[in-house]
C-alpha positions in Angstrom: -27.3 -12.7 48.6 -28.7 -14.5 45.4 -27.4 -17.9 44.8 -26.7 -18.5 40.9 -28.6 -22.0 39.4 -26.1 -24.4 38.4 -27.7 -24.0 34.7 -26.6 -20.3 34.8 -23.3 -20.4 36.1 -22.7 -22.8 33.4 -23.9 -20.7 30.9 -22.0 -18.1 31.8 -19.0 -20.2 31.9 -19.9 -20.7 28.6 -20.1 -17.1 27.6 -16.5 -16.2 29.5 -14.5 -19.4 26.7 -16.6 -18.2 23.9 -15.3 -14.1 24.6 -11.6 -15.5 25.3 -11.8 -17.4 21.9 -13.2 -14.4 20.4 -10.3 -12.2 21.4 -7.3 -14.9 20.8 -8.9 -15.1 17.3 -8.6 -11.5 16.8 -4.7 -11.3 18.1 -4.0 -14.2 15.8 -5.9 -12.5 12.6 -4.1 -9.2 13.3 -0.8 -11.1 13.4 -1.7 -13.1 10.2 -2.3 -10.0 8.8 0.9 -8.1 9.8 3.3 -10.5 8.6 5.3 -10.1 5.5 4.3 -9.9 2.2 6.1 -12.5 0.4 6.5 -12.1 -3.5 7.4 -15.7 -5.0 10.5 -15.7 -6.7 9.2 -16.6 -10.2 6.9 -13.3 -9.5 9.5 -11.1 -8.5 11.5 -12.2 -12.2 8.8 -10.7 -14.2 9.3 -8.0 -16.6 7.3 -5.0 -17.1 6.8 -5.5 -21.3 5.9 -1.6 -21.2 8.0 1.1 -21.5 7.4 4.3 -19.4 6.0 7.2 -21.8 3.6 10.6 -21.1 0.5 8.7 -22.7 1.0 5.9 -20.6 0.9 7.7 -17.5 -1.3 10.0 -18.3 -4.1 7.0 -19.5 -3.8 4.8 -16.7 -3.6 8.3 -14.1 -7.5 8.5 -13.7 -7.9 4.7 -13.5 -4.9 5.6 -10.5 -7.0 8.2 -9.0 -10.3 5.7 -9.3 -9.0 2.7 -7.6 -5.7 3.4 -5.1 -5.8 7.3 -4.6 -7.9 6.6 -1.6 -5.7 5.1 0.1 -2.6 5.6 -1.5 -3.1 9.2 -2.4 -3.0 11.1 -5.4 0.6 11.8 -5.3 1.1 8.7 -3.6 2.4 9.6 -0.7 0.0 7.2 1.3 -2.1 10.3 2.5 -5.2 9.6 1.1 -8.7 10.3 2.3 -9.0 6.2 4.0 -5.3 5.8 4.9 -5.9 6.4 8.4 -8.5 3.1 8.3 -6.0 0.9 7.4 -3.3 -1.4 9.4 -1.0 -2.0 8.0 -0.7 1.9 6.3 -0.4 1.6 2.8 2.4 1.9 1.0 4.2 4.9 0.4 5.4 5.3 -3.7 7.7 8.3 -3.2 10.1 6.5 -1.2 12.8 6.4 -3.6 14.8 3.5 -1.4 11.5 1.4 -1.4 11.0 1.5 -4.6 14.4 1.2 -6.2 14.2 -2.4 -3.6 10.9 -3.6 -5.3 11.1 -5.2 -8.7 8.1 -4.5 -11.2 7.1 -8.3 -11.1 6.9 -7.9 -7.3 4.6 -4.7 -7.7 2.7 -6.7 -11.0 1.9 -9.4 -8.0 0.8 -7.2 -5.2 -1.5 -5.6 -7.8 -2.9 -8.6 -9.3 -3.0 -10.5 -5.8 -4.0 -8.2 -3.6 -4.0 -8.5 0.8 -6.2 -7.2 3.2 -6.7 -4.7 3.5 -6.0 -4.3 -0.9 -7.7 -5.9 -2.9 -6.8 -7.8 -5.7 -7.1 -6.5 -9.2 -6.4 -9.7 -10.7 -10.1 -10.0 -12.1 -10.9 -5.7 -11.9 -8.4 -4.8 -13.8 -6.9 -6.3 -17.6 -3.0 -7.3 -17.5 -2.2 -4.6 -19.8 -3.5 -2.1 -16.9 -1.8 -3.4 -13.8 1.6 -3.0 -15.9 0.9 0.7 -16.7 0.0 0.8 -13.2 3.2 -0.5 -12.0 5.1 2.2 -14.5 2.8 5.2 -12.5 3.6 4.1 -9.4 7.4 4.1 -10.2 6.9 7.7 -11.4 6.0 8.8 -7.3 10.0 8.2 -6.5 11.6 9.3 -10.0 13.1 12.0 -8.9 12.4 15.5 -10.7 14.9 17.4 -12.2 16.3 20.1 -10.3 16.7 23.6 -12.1 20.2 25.0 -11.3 20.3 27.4 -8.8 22.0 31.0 -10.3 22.7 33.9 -8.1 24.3 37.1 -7.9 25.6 36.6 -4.8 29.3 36.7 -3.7 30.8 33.1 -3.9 29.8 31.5 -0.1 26.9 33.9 0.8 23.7 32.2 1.8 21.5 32.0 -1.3 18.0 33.9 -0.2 14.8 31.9 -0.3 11.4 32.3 -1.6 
């Protein structure tokens, strides 16, 4: 059996810290990354000066599809083409309950600020844009209006589907 030089076992001493610091740094950075995303308070006070309008949403719609339908999908349901990449997932907009809890300063900031794995659009994008943006993303949970149902069926029959 081969004896190893001193040198050699040293180096790969060496090797064995430098992987286990390579792999706690990794936990930690995923960790980091998982955490919360916390909104300041003053952020989260912000009002959107915009009010929501057809030309609003449909201008800012293509800028939309350009720079979050990847991920976030076109109809923002967090199925887009790259959402798979991601941890954490990105965020789903047709979540009614999420998005009645988020305030438009709070969606202003996560726009402008950004966290890995979004970018921030601070710089990219004018202020004027990330608050239409916030008003399209708020149109993913509104809620459609439902047509009412008529039928000619008796009173407590099962209404037929298409």
């Amino acid at each position: 059996m081969a004896t190893l030089s001193p040198q050699n076992l040293k180096v790969r001493k060496s090797l064995f810290v430098l992987l286990l610091l390579v792999i706690a740094g990794a936990i930690l950075y995923t960790v980091y990354q998982n955490r919360p995303w916390t909104v300041p308070v003053e952020a989260k006070q912000l009002k959107n000066p915009l009010q929501p309008s057809d030309a609003v949403l449909q201008s800012i719609r293509p800028l939309y599809l350009d720079k979050c339908g990847s991920c976030h999908g076109n109809t923002g349901k967090a199925d887009g083409h790259d959402a798979s990449l991601y941890d954490p997932k990105p965020t789903n907009f047709t979540d009614a309950a999420r998005m009645s809890s988020a305030t438009d300063g709070e969606l202003f900031y996560k726009i402008s600020q950004g966290r890995k794995p979004m970018p921030s659009f601070k710089k990219r994008l004018t202020e004027n844009q990330r608050w239409q943006l916030v008003l399209f993303l708020r149109s993913f949970a509104a809620s459609p209006a439902r047509p009412p149902t008529t039928s000619n069926a008796a009173p407590g029959a099962p209404i037929p589907r298409p």
